[in-house]
C-alpha positions in Angstrom: -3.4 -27.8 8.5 -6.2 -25.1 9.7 -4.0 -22.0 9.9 -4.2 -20.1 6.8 -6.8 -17.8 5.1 -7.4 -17.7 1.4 -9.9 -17.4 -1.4 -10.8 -21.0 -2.0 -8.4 -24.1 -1.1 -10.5 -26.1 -4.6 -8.2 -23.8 -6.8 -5.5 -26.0 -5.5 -4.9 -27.8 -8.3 -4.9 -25.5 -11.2 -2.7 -23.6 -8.9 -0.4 -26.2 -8.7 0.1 -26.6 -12.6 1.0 -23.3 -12.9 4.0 -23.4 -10.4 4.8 -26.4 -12.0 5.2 -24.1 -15.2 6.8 -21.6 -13.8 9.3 -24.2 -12.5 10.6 -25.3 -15.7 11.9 -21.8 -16.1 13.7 -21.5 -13.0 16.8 -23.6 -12.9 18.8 -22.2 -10.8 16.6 -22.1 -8.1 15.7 -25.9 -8.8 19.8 -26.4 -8.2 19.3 -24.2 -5.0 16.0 -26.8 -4.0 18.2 -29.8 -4.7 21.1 -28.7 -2.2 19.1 -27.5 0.4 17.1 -30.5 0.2 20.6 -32.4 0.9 22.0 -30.0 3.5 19.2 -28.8 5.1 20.6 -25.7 5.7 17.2 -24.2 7.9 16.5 -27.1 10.6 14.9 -25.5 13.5 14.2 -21.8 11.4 10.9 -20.2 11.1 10.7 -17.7 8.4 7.8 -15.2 7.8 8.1 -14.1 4.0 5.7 -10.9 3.2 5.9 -11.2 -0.8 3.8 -10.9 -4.4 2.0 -14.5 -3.7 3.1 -16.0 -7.4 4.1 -19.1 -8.9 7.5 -18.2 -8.6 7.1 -17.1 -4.9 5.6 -20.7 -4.6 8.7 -22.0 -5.9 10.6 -20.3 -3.7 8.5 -21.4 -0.8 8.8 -24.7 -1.7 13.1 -24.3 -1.7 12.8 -22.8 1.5 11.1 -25.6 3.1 13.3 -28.4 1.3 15.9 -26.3 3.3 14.2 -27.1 6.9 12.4 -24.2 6.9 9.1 -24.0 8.8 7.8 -21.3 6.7 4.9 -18.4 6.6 3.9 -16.7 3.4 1.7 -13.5 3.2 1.2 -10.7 0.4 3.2 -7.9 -0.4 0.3 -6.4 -1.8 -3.4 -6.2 -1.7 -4.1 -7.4 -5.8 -0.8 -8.7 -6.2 -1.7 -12.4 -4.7 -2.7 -15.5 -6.8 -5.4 -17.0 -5.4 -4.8 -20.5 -7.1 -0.9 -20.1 -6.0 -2.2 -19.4 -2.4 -4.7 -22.7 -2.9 -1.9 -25.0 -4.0 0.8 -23.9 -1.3 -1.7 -24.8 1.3 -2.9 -27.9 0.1 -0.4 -29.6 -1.6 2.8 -28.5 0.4 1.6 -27.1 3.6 2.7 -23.8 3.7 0.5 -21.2 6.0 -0.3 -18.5 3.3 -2.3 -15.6 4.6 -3.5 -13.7 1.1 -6.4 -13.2 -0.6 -6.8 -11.1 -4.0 -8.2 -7.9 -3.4 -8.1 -7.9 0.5 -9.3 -4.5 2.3 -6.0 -2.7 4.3 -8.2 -4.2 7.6 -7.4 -8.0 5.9 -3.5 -7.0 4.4 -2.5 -6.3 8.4 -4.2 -9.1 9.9 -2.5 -11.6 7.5 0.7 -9.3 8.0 0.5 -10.4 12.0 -0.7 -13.9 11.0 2.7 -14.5 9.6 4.2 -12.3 12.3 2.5 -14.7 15.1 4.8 -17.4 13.7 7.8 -15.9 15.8 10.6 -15.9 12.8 14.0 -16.1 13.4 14.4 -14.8 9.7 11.8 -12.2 8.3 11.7 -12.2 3.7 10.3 -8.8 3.0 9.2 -6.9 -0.3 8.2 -3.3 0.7 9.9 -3.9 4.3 6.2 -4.5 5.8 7.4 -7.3 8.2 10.2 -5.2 9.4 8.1 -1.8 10.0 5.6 -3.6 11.8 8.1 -5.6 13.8 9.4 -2.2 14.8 6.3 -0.2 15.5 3.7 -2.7 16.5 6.0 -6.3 17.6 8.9 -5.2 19.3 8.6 -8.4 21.3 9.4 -10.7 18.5 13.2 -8.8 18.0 14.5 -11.4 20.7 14.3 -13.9 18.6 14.9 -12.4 14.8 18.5 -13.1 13.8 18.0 -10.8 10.6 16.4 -10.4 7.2 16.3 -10.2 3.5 14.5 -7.4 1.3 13.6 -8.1 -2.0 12.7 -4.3 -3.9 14.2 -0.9 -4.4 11.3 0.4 -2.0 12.0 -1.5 1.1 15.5 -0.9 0.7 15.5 2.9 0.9 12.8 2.5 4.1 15.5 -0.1 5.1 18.4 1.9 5.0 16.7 5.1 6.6 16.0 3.2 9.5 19.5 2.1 9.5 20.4 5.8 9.3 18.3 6.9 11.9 19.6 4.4 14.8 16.3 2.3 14.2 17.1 -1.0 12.7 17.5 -3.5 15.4 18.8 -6.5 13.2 20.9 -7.4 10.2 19.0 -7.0 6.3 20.6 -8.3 3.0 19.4 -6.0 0.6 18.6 -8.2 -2.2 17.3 -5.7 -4.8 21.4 -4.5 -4.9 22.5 -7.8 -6.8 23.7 -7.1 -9.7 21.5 -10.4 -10.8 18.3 -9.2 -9.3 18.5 -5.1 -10.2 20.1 -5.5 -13.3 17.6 -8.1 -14.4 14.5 -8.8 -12.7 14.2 -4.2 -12.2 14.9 -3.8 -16.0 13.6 -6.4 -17.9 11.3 -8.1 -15.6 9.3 -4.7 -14.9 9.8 -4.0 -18.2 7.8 -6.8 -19.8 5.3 -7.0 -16.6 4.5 -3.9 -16.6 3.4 -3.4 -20.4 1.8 -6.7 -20.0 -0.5 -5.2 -17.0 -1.5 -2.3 -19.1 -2.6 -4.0 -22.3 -4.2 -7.2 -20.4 -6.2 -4.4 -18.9 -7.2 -1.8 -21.2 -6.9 -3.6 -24.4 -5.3 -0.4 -26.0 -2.6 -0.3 -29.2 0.6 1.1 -27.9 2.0 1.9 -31.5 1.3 5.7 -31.9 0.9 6.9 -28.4 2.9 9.0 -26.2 4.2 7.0 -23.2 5.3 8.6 -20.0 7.6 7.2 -17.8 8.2 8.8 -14.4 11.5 7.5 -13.3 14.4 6.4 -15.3 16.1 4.0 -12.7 16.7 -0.1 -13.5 12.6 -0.1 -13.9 11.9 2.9 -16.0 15.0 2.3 -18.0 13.2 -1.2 -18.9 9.9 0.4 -19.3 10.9 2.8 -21.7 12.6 0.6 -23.7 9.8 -2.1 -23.9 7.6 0.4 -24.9 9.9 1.7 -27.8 9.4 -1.3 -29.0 5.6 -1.7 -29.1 6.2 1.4 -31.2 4.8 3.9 -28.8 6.7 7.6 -28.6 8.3 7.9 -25.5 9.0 10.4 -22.8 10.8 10.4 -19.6 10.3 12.4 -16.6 13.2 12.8 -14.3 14.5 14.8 -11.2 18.3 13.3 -11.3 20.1 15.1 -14.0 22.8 11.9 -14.4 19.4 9.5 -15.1 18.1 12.4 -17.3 21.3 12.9 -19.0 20.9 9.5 -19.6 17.7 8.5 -20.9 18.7 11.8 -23.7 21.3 9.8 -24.5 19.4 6.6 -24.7 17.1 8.7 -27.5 14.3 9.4 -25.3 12.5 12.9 -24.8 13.0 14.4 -21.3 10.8 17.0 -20.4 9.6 17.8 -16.7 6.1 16.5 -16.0 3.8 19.6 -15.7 4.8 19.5 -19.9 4.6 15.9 -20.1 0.7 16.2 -19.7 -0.1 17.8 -21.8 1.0 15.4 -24.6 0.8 11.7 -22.7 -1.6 9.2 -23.4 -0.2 7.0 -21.0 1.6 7.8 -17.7 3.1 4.9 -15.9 5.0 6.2 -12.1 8.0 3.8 -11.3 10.0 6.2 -8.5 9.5 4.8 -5.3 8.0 8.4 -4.5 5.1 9.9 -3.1 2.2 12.3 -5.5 4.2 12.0 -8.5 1.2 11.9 -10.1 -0.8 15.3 -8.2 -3.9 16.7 -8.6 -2.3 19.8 -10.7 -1.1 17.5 -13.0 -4.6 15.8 -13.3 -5.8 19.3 -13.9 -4.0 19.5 -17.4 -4.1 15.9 -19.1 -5.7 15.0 -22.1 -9.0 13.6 -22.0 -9.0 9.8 -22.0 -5.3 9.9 -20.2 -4.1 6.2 -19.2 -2.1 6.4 -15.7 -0.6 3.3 -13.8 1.8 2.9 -11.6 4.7 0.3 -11.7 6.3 1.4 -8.3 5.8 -0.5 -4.9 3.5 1.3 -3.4 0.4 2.8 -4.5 1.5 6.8 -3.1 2.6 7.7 -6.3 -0.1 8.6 -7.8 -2.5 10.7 -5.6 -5.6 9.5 -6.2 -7.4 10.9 -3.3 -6.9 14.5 -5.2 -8.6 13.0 -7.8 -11.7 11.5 -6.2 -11.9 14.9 -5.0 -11.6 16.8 -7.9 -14.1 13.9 -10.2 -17.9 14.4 -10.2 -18.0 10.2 -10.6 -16.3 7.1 -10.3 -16.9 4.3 -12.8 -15.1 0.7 -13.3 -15.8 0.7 -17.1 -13.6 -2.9 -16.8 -11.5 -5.0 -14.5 -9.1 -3.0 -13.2 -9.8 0.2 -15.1 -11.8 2.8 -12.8 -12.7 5.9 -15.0 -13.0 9.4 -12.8 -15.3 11.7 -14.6 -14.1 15.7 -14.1 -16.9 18.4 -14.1 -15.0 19.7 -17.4 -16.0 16.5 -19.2 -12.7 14.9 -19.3 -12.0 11.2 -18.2 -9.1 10.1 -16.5 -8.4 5.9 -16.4 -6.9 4.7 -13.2 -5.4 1.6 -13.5 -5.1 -1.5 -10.8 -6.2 1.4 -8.1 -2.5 2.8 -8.5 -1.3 -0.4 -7.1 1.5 -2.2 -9.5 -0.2 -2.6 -12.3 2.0 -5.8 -13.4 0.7 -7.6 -10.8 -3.0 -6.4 -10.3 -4.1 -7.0 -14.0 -1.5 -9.4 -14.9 1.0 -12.1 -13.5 3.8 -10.2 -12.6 7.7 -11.1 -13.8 8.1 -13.9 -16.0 9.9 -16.7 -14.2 13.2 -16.9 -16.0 14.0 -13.5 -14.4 12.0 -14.3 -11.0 14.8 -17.3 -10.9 17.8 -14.9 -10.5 15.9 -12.9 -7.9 14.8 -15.7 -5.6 18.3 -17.3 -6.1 19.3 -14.5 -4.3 16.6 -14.4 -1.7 17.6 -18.2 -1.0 21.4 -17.6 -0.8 20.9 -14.5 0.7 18.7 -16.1 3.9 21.5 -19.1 4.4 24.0 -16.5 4.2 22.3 -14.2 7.2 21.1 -17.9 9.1 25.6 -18.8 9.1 26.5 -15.2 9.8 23.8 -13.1 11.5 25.9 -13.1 14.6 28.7 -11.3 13.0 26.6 -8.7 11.5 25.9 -5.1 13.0 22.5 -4.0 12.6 22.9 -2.8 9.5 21.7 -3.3 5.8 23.8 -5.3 3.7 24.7 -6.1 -0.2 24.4 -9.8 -1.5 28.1 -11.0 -1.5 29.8 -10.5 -4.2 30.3 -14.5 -4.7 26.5 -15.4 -4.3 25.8 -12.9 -7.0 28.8 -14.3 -9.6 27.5 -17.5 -8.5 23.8 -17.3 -9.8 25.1 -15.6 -12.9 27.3 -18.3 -13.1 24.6 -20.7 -12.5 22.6 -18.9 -15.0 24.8 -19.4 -18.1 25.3 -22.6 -17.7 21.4 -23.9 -17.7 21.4 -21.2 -20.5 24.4 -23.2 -22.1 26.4 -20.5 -22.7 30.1 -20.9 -21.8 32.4 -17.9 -20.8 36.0 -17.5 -21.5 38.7 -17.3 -18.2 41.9 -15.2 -17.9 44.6 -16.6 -17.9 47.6 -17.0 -15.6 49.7 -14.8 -17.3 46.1 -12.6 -18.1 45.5 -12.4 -14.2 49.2 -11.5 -12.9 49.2 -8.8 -15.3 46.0 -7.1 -13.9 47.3 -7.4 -10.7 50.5 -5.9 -11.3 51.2 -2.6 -11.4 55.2 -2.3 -12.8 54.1 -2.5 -16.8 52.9 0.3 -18.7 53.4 1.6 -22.3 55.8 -0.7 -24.2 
């Protein structure tokens, strides 16, 4: 197999070990694999997946073929790929992967229509790349695409705003609203990740310092918790007063960000949102300030503003750029704003990852039986696929659950007793 570009195909085999790892902590998806292996239920389907290029993609990857798929992986992100991951899928199972770590914007399209050229029936997005390109720049491939799947909170709102505006010209399963991917995978995936990114790449003590966490959603609710418990003091920036209300009640400090600089030592962006982060805001933090970002994309923190504002750039170490002001303060930018688990660490551990891509795989037979029914719309998991991988989950867990009754179940049904 010739069609693929990636670092270096000799890092195949520690790549390999590593999926192997994260495999062992991914049962449900291994019961997925072993079905789909049986039914085959993706003879004849070409899939384009545009995802984080980790072991647990691989694994995912790897299900997806046992399925019948003739599949296509490419990066979500430019520093979010794993180079031995990318090695191991090519060699050992040949899958196409188009990613490389670090890869110019030039390189991240390229691969994005390398994957593209493979005509999918079914596109797996994480950002909603695949689809936005589809609609802007390959409108000739919609013949053939009989829908999708979208795996995080970003691409779902650029999902359903094309859905809103008349735009979205085939079915999506919004996979990021399953109660087993959101719940999980948002809170305590991101959670972990994410203060994994920032001490693998600064090295700093949490315990003592004031953490700021721009958006208290699933992620920022599991961010600010994690880092409660590395003993840092916590504050949350907010602009819906029901998540506000909430993280107050949760015993965090809320405080609006133009006050928040001026005590962080650490600002981590997790909205979805663009220039949280702006250069007025750059204009009062401490000296020394810490800022990452834990959202999809790498607009919410404007770092143009500050390249303008610095009198020098300096990478002081990996993944750590200092910007030097004319005042003689330093502000650290982390990953270049990019997600910060991923760039300067390995992303979500794979027991969580196993939920998610449950539902990716469920979520792509489910659109593959039923895509003719469906409007062109965006789309929840089913509520069954999502009981089932909890379900699923338990058990390999070995944790058993009580079940109602008869008598339990007619009663909640019924609507003639009251007060006795």
């Amino acid at each position: 197999m010739e069609n693929f570009d990636i670092k270096d195909v000799k890092q195949a085999e520690g790549g390999r070990r590593r999926i192997q790892w994260a495999e062992r902590e991914m049962p449900v998806l291994r019961s997925i694999h072993e079905r789909f292996a049986k039914e085959r239920p993706f003879k004849g389907i070409r899939m384009a997946a545009c995802l984080h290029v980790t072991t647990e993609t691989a694994n995912l990857m790897r299900t997806l073929q046992a399925g019948g798929a003739d599949v296509v992986l490419t990066a979500s992100n430019p520093l979010s790929t794993q180079d031995d991951v990318a090695a191991s899928l090519v060699s050992h199972d040949e899958i196409p992967v188009f990613a490389i770590k670090g890869e110019d914007n030039v390189t991240y399209y390229k691969h994005l229509n390398a994957a593209l050229d493979h005509k999918p029936h079914i596109t797996m997005d994480d950002g909603a790349d695949l689809v936005s390109e589809i609609h802007k720049e390959r409108r000739d491939l919609l013949e053939t695409i009989v829908g999708g799947t979208e795996e995080t909170t970003t691409g779902v709102i650029r999902l359903k705003a094309m859905a809103a505006d008349g735009a979205l010209e085939f079915p999506v399963v919004a996979v990021n609203d399953a109660s087993t991917k959101h719940f999980f995978d948002n809170r305590y995936g991101t959670g972990q990740s994410t203060v994994d990114g920032i001490v693998r790449a600064t090295n700093i003590l949490l315990a003592g310092k004031t953490f700021v966490v721009a958006g208290y959603g699933w992620c920022g609710r599991g961010l600010a918790d994690r880092a409660r418990g590395m003993g840092a003091h916590v504050v949350v920036t907010e602009v819906d007063p029901l998540a506000a209300l909430e993280a107050v009640m949760n015993g965090f400090q809320v405080m609006k960000m133009e006050d928040a600089i001026k005590v962080g030592d650490i600002f981590v962006t997790v909205t979805g949102d663009i220039n949280v982060l702006d250069k007025h805001h750059f204009e009062g933090m401490k000296d020394g300030a810490i800022v990452a970002n834990s959202g999809h994309f790498n607009v919410e923190i404007n770092i143009p503003s500050l390249a303008k504002m610095a009198k020098d750039k300096r990478l002081v170490r990996p993944f750590v750029e200092a910007y030097d002001l004319p005042d003689g303060r330093t502000i650290h930018i982390l990953g270049e704003g990019r997600l910060i688990n991923l760039a300067a660490a390995e992303g979500h551990p794979a027991s969580v990852m196993d939920m998610s891509f449950a539902n990716q795989a469920l979520s792509a037979e489910y659109m593959v039986k039923n895509a003719d029914k469906l409007a062109n719309q965006v789309y929840s998991v089913p509520e069954e696929i999502d009981r089932e991988i909890a379900r699923l989950k338990l058990e390999a867990m070995g944790i058993a659950i009580d079940k109602l009754t008869a008598e339990q179940e007619k009663y909640l049904n019924s609507w003639e007793e009251g007060t006795v």
